[in-house]
Steps between C-alpha positions, in 0.01 A plus 500: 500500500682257316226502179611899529876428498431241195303733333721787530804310402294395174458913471854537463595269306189608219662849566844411394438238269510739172812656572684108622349411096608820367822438649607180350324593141704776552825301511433282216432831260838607605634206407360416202548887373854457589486186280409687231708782566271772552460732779314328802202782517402377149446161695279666781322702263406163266442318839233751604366505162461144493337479855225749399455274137481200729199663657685561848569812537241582756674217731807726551350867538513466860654747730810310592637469119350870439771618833756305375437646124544849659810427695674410224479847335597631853776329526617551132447877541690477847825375327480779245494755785812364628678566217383819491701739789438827547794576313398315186149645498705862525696345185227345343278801527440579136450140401238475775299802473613637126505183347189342655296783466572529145471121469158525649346802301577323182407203546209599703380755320552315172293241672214711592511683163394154378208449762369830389510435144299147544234724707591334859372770819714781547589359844582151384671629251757685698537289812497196315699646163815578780450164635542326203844734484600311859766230434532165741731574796485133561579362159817797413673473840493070476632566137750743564633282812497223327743612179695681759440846376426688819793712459526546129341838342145349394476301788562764720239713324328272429417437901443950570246507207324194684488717877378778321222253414432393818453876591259559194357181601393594828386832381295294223295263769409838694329653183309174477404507855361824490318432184276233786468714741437802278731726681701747296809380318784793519436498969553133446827491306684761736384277788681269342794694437503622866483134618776398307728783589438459817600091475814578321614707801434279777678277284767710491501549835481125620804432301717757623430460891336127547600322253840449652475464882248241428687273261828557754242381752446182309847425384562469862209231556664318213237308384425493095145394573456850703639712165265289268226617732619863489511471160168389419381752790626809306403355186086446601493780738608749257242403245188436780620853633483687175190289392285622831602853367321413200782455266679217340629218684776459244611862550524425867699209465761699277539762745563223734783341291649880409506547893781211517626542213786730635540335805837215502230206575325564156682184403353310776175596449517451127595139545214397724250646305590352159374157581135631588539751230482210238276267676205802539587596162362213330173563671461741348587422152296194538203761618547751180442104290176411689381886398491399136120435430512120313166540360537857391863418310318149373224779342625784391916360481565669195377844660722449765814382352431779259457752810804366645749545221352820393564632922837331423581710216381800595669464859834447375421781206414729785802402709750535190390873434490575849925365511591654169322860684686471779827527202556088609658297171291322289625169618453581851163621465410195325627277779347685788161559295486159429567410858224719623288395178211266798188599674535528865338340791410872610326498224355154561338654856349826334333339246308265763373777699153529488530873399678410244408240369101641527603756227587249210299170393639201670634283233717852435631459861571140422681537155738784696543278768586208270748699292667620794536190652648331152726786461633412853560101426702622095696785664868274529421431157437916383777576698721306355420575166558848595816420626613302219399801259688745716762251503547485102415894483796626723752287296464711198777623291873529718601835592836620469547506853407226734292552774727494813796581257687697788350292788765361772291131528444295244243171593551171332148383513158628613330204716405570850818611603624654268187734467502593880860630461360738213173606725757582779764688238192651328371654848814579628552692162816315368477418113563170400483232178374157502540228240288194491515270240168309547298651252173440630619645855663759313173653347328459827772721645509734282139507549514595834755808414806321595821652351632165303594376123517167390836348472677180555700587814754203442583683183796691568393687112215640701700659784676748254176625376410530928752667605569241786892639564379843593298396763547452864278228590371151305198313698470161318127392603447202252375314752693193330816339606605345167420863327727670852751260461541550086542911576750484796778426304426757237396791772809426695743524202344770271376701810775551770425801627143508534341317806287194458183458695397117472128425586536150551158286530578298782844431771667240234797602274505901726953407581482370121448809355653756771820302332415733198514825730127508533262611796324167484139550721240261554196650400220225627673539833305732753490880423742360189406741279516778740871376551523510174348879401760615847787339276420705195431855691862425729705409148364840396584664793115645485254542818193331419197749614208358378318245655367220185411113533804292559409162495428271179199284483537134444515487116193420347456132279511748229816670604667131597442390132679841371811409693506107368375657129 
């Protein structure tokens, strides 16, 4: 009995030995990628990749790392569904289904245009040509999170065009299954359909009569472990559930995260599943690296780079017409085409069906797989290129009139804060201008679509050409003291009549300025920037109807060297 116990425990630990490893290599990419100031799934990615070069790859394709790999993506697609109500699918309607499905026939089609012209089976062809059109989920959702564009207008787009996806996805992996099973493919796809109809109501359903009796219930136990539990219970169960109806776990775990997301504990949920959504995450970046054949890039590397820049180009081609179609500007079809310009890991679990995969030669399925995965570890750097472009596009020559000319709010600098009170005047429908002086933060913003002009704001030259004396509210969001405490005097003296919002970037120096006559807020305190956003809206004398994110990240290393620039 005890040899049994000893030999089980040594069962255990060779069980969860890849994904301890995996774990701490893990933390070190981060680390060093932050270093280097890159985007930490560049790290996994060249972590994996190095792993499989190493020759030990096969040491961590065990079933524990491969779980934790797929949590990841269910817990990053369980986030996006609770930002997305029932109320903002019902808004974001056209973007979802008009958008994505245009999105998706271009680049889809142009795709399988392509495998039909180098003689690839007609059934390759189109099930893997409209793969190839997929975009990551996992890589566009950490990149929009992380440059705090969730609420801006290619972010937001950005993330219906990707659940469209998801949908085509899932309709994608049941025309390969019934390519191995030989069954016909038109019964299969409205199966499919059926099943996910069918999911989306009982999701409906749960979240208007369970969803909150049971979280009262646990509010009253008052335990946090019990709603990290609950979390991770609606989070799993959702995507087993819809995965033993034969559809995608990720579309399961949406559903679950759009069934809270109108409930009031969506915040509570949100916060206890961040942590795991990170930690999973890199699982599976790590697991798209150790997919990268070493031997087949050390032998044919010149095919594959080749096959990954030319997917590259013709992805965010594809993407660019598909925006300027859908009567988008040329700057922000850039931006969102380049953001969408990567393989996906859809794509990345079609290809290695056998079906699939039987109807090409296999160093064909390895170069696609290869250039999928490389387009996944250089997509912070495409995106930002496309960024930058859109950036330097959209400044142009000046028109007569500024944009925001008659708006009532005028914001003195775009960082976190002063970008959520735009997303919340922007839903709520209330126009509004924004200066920021920073010229590198001011072509990302007006990359993103943000309403703002370069200026010096402690220029009182500048104001005249603003029009800051006609309107009714001033939201200084610097996020500098010195800069704050250089424009108080001026705003005080040259603007009497107009009320001064002060987002102040921690509690020291708030009675200094109300001296000047200013609402002086602390913006890192909790729900700051909410406090903040309420200031604005009750100076205006405006409901605010629309729900929108309220709460600034922590600034990023990039964003704390902006403010000391």
């Amino acid at each position: 009995m005890a040899g049994e116990s000893v030999h089980d425990a040594h069962s255990v630990v060779a069980t969860i030995q890849p994904a301890i490893t995996l774990l701490g290599l893990g933390i070190g990419a981060a680390l060093l990628s932050r270093a280097c100031r890159l985007n930490p799934i560049v790290g996994y990615l060249g972590l994996g990749l190095g792993i499989g070069a190493l020759g030990f790859a096969s040491d961590f394709s065990g079933p524990v790392v491969a779980a934790m790999a797929e949590a990841g993506v269910m817990f990053l697609l369980f986030n996006l569904g609770l930002h997305f109500s029932l109320g903002r699918i019902r808004a974001e309607a056209a973007n979802i289904f008009g958008f994505g499905t245009l999105q998706m026939l271009v680049a889809g089609g142009g795709f399988s245009a392509l495998f039909f012209a180098f003689g690839l089976p007609t059934e390759f062809a189109i099930i893997g040509g409209f793969a190839m059109g997929l975009s990551s989920t996992a890589v566009v959702i950490g990149l929009v999170r992380e440059r705090d564009q969730e609420d801006c207008p290619v972010g937001r787009t950005a993330q219906s065009i990707l659940i469209f996806q998801d949908i085509a996805a899932i309709l994608l992996l049941v025309a390969a299954g019934s390519l191995s099973t030989g069954g016909a493919l038109a019964p299969a796809l409205g199966l499919a359909g059926l099943k996910a109809l069918t999911a989306f109501i009982i999701a409906v359903l749960f979240a208007r009569f369970l969803i909150g009796p049971v979280f009262r219930l646990i509010a009253k136990a008052g335990s946090s472990e019990v709603y990290t539990a609950t979390a991770l219970f609606i989070a799993l169960a959702a995507g087993w559930a819809t995965g033993m109806a034969g559809l995608s776990l990720t579309l399961g775990a949406f559903l679950g995260g759009m069934a809270v997301a109108d409930s009031r504990y969506r915040i509570m949920v949100q916060t206890e599943i961040d942590a795991f959504r990170g930690l999973f995450l890199s699982f599976f970046f790590i697991s798209v690296g150790l997919s990268i054949d070493p031997v087949l890039l050390a032998e044919n590397w010149m095919m594959a780079v080749g096959a990954a820049a030319g997917l590259i180009a013709l992805k965010c081609a594809f993407n660019v017409l598909a925006g300027l179609a859908n009567r988008w500007s040329v700057p922000g079809s850039i931006q969102l085409g380049f953001l969408l310009g990567q393989g996906s890991e859809f794509a990345l679990v079609i290809f290695a069906l056998p079906a699939i995969a039987g109807l090409i030669e296999p160093r064909v399925a390895s170069i696609l797989v290869t250039a999928i995965a490389i387009s996944l570890a250089v997509t912070p750097l495409i995106s930002n290129l496309g960024r930058k472009l859109a950036g330097k596009l959209r400044q142009g020559p000046a028109d007569k009139k500024l944009d925001g000319d008659d708006a009532p709010v005028v914001i003195i600098g775009l960082g976190p804060v002063g970008r959520a009170v735009a997303d919340a005047l922007s839903l709520n429908g209330i126009g509004y201008l924004a200066v920021e002086a920073n010229a590198e933060r001011f072509e990302i913003a007006l990359a993103d679509g943000y309403h703002v002009h370069q200026a010096n704001s402690g220029d009182p030259r500048s104001w005249d050409a603003i029009g800051m004396g006609k309107r009714e509210v001033v939201v200084i969001a610097t996020g500098n003291v010195s800069i704050s405490r250089e424009l108080a005097p001026l705003v005080q003296e040259r603007l009497p009549n107009v009320a001064k919002v002060m987002a102040m970037p921690g509690p020291a120096a708030i009675e200094e300025f109300e001296q000047f006559g200013m609402i002086a807020v602390d913006a890192k305190a909790p729900r700051g920037t909410e406090s903040i956003i309420e200031m604005v809206f009750q100076t205006l004398g405006r409901e605010r109807k629309l729900p929108t994110r309220t709460r600034a990240k922590d600034l990023t290393d990039e964003e704390h060297a902006l403010e000391h620039a």
